[in-house]
Structures are given as C-alpha cells and as structure tokens.
C-alpha positions as a Markdown table, in Angstrom:
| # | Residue | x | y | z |
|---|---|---|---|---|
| 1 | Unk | -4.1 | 29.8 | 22.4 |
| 2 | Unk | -2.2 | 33.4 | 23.2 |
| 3 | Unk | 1.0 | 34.5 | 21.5 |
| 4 | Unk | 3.6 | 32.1 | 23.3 |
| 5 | Unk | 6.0 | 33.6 | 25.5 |
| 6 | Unk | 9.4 | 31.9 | 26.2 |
| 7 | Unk | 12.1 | 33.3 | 28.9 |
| 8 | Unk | 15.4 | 34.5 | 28.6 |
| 9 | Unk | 17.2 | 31.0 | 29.3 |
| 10 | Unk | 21.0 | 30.4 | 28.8 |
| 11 | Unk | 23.1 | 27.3 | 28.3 |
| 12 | Unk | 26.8 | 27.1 | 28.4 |
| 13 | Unk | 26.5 | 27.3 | 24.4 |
| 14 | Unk | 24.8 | 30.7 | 24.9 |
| 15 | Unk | 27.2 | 32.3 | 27.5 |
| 16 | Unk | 29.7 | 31.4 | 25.6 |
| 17 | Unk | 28.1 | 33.1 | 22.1 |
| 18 | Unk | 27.9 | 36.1 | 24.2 |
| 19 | Unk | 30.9 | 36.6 | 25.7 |
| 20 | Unk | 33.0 | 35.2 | 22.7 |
| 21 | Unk | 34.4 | 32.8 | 24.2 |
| 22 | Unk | 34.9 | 29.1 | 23.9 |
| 23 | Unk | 32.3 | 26.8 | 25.6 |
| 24 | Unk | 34.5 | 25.1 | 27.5 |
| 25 | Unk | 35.6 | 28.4 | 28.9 |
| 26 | Unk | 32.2 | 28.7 | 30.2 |
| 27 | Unk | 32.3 | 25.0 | 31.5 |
| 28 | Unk | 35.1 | 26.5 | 33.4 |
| 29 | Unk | 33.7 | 29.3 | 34.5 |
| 30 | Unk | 31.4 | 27.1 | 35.9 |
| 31 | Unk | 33.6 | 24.7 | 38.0 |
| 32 | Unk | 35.7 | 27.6 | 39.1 |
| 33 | Unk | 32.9 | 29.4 | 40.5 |
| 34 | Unk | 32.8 | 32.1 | 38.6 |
| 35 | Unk | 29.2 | 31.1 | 37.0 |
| 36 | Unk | 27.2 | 30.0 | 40.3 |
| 37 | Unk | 24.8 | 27.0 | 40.4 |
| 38 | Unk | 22.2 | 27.4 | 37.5 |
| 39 | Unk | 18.9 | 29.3 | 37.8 |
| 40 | Unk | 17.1 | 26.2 | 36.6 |
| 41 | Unk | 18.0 | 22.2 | 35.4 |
| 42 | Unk | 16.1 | 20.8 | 33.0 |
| 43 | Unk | 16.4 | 17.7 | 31.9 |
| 44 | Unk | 19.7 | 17.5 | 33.6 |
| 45 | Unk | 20.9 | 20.2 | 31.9 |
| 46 | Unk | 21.9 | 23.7 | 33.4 |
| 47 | Unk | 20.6 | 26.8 | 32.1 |
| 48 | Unk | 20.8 | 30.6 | 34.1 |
| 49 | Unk | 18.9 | 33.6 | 33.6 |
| 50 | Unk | 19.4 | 36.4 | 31.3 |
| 51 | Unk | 20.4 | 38.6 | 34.1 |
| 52 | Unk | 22.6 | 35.9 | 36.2 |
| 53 | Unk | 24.8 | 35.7 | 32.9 |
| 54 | Unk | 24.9 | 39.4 | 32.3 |
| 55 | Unk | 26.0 | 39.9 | 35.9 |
| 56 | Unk | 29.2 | 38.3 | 35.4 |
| 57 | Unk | 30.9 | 41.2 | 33.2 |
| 58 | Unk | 29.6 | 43.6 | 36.3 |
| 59 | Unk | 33.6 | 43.9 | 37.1 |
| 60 | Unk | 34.2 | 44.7 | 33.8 |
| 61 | Unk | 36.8 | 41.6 | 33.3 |
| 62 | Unk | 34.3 | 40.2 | 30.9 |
| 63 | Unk | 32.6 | 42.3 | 28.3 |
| 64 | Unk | 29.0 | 40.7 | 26.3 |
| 65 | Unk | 28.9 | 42.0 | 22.7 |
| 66 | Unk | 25.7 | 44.1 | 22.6 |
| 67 | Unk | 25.2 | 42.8 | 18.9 |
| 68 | Unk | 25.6 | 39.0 | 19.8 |
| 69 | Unk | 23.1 | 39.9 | 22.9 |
| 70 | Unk | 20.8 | 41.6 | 20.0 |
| 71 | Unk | 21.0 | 38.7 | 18.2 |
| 72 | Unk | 20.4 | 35.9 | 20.9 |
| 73 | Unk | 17.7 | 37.4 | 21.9 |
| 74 | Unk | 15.7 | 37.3 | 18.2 |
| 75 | Unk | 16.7 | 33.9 | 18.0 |
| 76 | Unk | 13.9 | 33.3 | 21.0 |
| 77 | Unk | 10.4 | 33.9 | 20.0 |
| 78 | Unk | 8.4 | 36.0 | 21.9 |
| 79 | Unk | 11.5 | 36.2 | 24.6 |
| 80 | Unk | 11.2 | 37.9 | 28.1 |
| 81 | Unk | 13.3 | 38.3 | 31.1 |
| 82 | Unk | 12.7 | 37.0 | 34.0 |
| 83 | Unk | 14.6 | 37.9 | 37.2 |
| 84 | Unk | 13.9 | 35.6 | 40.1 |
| 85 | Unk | 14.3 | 31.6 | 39.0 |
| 86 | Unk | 10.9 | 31.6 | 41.3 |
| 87 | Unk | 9.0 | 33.4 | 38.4 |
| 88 | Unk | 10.2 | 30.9 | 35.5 |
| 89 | Unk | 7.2 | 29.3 | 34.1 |
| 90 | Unk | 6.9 | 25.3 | 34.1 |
| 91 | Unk | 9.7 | 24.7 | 31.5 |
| 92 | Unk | 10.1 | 20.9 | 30.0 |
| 93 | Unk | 12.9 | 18.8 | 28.3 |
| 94 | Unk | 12.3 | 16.0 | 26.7 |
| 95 | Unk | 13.4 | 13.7 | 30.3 |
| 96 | Unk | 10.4 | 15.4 | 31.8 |
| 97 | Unk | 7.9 | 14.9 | 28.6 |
| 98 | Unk | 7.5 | 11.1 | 29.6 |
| 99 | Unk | 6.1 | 12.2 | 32.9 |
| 100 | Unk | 3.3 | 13.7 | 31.1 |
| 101 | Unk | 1.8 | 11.2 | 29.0 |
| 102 | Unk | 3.0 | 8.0 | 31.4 |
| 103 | Unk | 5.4 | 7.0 | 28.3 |
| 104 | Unk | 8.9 | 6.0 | 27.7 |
| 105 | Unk | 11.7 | 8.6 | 26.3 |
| 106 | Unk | 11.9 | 6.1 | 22.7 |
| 107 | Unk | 8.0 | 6.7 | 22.7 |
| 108 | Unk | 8.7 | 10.3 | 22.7 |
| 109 | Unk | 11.3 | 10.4 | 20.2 |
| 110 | Unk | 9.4 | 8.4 | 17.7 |
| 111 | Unk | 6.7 | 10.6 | 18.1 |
| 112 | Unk | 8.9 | 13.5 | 17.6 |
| 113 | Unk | 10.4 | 11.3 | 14.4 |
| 114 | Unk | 7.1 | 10.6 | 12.6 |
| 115 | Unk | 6.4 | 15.1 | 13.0 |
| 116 | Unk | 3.4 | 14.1 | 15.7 |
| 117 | Unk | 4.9 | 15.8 | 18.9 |
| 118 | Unk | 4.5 | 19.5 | 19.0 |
| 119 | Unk | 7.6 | 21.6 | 17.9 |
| 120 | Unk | 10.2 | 23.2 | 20.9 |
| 121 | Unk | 9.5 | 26.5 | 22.0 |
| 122 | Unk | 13.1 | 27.1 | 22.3 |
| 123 | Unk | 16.3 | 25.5 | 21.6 |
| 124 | Unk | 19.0 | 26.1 | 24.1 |
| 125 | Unk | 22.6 | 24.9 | 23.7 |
| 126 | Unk | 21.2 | 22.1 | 21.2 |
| 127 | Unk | 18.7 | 20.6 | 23.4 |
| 128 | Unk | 14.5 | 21.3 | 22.8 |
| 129 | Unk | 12.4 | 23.1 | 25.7 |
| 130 | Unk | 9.2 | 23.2 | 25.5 |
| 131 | Unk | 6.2 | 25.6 | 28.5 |
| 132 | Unk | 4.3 | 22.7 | 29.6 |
| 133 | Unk | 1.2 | 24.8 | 28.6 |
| 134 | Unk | 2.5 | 24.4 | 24.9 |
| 135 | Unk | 2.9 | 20.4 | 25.7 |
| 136 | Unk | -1.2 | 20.3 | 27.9 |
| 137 | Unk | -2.6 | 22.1 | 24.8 |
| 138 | Unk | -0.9 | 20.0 | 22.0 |
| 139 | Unk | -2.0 | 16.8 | 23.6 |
| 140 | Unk | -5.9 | 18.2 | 24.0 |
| 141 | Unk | -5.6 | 19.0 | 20.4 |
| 142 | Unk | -4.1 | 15.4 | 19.3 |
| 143 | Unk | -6.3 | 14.1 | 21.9 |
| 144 | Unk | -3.9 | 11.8 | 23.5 |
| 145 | Unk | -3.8 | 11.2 | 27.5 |
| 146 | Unk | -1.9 | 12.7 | 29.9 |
| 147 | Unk | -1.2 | 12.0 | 33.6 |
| 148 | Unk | -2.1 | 13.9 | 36.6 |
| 149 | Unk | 0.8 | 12.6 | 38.6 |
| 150 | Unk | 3.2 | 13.7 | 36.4 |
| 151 | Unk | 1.9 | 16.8 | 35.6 |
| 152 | Unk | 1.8 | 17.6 | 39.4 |
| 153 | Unk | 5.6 | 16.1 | 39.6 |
| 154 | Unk | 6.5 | 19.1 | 37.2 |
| 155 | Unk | 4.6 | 21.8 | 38.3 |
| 156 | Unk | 5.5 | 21.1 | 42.3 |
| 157 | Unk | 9.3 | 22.1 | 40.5 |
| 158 | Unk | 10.5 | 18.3 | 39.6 |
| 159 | Unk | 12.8 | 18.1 | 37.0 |
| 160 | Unk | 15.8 | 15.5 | 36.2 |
| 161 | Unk | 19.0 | 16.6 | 37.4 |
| 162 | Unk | 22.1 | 16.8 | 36.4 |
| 163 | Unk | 23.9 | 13.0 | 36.7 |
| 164 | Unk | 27.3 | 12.8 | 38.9 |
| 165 | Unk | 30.0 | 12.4 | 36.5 |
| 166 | Unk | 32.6 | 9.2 | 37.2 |
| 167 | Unk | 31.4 | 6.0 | 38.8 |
| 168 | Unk | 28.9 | 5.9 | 41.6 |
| 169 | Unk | 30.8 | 5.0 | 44.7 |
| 170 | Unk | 29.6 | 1.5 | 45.9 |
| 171 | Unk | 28.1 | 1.6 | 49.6 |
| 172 | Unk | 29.1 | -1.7 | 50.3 |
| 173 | Unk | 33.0 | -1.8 | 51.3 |
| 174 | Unk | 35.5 | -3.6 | 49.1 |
| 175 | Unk | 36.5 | -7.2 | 50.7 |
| 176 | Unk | 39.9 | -6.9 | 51.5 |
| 177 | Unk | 42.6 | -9.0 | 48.8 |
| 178 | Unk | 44.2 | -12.2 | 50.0 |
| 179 | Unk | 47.6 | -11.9 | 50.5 |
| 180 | Unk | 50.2 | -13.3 | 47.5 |
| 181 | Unk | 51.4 | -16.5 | 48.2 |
| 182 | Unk | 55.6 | -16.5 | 48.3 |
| 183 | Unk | 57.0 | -17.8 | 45.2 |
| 184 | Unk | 58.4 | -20.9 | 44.9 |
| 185 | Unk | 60.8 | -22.5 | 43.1 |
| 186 | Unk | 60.8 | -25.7 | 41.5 |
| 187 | Unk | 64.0 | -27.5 | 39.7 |
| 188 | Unk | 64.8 | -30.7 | 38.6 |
| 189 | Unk | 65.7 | -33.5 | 40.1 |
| 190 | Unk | 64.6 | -31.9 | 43.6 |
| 191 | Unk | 60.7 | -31.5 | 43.0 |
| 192 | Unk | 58.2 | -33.1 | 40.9 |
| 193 | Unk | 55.9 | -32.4 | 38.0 |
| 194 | Unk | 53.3 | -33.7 | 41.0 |
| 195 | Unk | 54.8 | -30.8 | 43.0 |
| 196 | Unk | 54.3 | -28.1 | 40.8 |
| 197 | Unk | 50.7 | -29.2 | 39.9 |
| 198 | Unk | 49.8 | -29.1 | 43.3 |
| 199 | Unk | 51.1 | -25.8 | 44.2 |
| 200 | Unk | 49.5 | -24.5 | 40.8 |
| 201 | Unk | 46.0 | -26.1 | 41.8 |
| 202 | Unk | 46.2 | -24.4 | 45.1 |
| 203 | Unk | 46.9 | -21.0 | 43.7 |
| 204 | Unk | 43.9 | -21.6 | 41.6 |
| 205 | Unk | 41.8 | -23.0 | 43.9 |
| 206 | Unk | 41.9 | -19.1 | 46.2 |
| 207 | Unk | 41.5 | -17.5 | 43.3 |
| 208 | Unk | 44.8 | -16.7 | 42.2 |
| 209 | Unk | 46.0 | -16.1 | 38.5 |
| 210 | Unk | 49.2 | -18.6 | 37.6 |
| 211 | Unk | 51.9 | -17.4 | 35.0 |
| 212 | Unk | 54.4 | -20.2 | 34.3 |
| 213 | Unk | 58.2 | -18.3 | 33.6 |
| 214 | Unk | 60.7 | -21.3 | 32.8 |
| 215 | Unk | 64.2 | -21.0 | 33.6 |
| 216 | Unk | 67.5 | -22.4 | 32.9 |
C-alpha cells in the first residue's frame, strides 16, 4: 500500500492549540460566527481546513504561533493541505465504521479493544479518523466482509452529523391542563369525614394530586 497521506484537519482542540486560546474560546468562536460552519463532520463532530482556520487571524485580531503551527503539523503523518472541503478524501470516524462491515459501534470497539481493528490515521481533538482506503485494505488483509451499501453511503459524502443539543421538540401538541378545582374548606360540625372523602376522591379521580393542610 503507498505511503498514507492524511489532510490538514482541525477540531476545536486544534484551533485552540494554535491560537493559544482556551477551547471553549473556540467553541465560541464558533457560535458567534466567527468560525463558520465546519469544512467537514465526521462522526458528528466538526473539523475545518487548515486554511479556513488560518483565515481567521487575516484581520490580524488573532495571531497563530508559527511554532505551535510547526508543531501540529508533525503531529500528522504524512499531512497535506487541502483547500476546497470538495477535494477531502473519504475520511471515517468510528459512527461511520459500522457502515462498512454491517456491524454495531460495541462490535467495533471490541475489535479495537482486543488490537484487531487497524490503528487511526489521525487523532483530531481526541477522537480517531481513519481514509477509508486505510479501513478497505485492512479488512482485505484480515479478510473480514464489508458492505457495498455502506461503502457507497460514505463515499456519496454520508456521514453522522452533529446531534441538536437540548430535547427534541415533540410534533405532537401538548393537551391543554385541566383547570384547578377551587378549594374548599371543610370544618367541623358543618361537613363530614364522608364530605371530605368525596371531594378528595374526585380530585383524584381527574388526575389531580391531594395535599391534606390541617387547621385550627
């Protein structure tokens, strides 16, 4: 197989090594709009381009340090820059992996476990990328099956995205509350214990919750 080469690929952990900056800085960056939509999710995480990050000290209110830039990029083997998201090669996480071998994620994992699943081509922001070439010619090697379908799903540009945070809004309309019964007051001598059960069994009976508060 040919030397392995592996794009320039950034995750908020990266921008923020090069910039010197905390990552939730970057996060923010992010939801502010400073950082645009990522180049590329993967696995439903967002990564950008080499030259998409460097573009944001262009107004020169950010500065990259050109030794943590030196250093990022040794920490990629057989790294390249890529320009145009369109020109990435089929990248895969390990959401996407299952796809290729008609498996579940735990299936994957305890391959990766046991040292049977081919190592990441790259690490970004603590989660393992692998080319899907690198995935293809492991599994010929190991001669274990793979799936058309979901090869086709990843090279047609499928990938899991990134999940909504907060609760999915329900498409179905809340029912609107019953109203709160008045309260009532019951005292001696003018109502009976029957009285008071039967207004509590009532309350129960919509759905109501009872709290009993005696008085003097």
């Amino acid at each position: 197989m040919a030397a392995k080469r592996f794009p320039y690929l950034l995750g908020h952990g990266e921008i923020a090594f090069l910039f010197g900056v905390e990552r939730q800085t970057s996060q923010l960056w992010k939801t502010r709009g400073v950082l645009g939509e990522p180049d590329v999710v993967i696995s439903g995480n967002p990564y950008w381009l080499l030259p998409t990050v460097l573009s944001l000290a262009e107004d020169g209110a950010r500065d990259v340090s050109p030794e943590r830039l030196k250093e990022y990029k040794a920490g990629i083997a057989g790294g390249y820059e890529v320009g145009d998201a369109a020109d990435l090669p089929d990248v895969v996480g390990l959401k996407e992996i299952p796809w290729i071998f008609g498996k579940k994620y735990m299936d994957i994992y305890q391959w990766r476990v046991r040292g049977s699943f081919v190592t990441e081509d790259a690490s970004i922001s603590g989660s393992p990328l692998w080319l899907l070439d690198t995935v293809l010619h492991s599994a010929e090697q190991r001669g274990r099956a793979v799936v058309q379908e979901g090869i086709d799903r990843i090279k047609a540009g499928e990938r899991e995205q990134i999940k909504p945070r907060g609760r999915k809004p329900s498409s179905e309309p809340k029912p609107t509350p019953l109203p709160l019964p008045e309260a009532r007051t019951f005292r001696p001598g003018e109502h009976s214990a029957e009285d008071v059960a039967a207004f509590a069994a009532d309350l129960l009976k919509d759905g109501f919750s009872l709290t009993v508060r005696p008085k003097r």
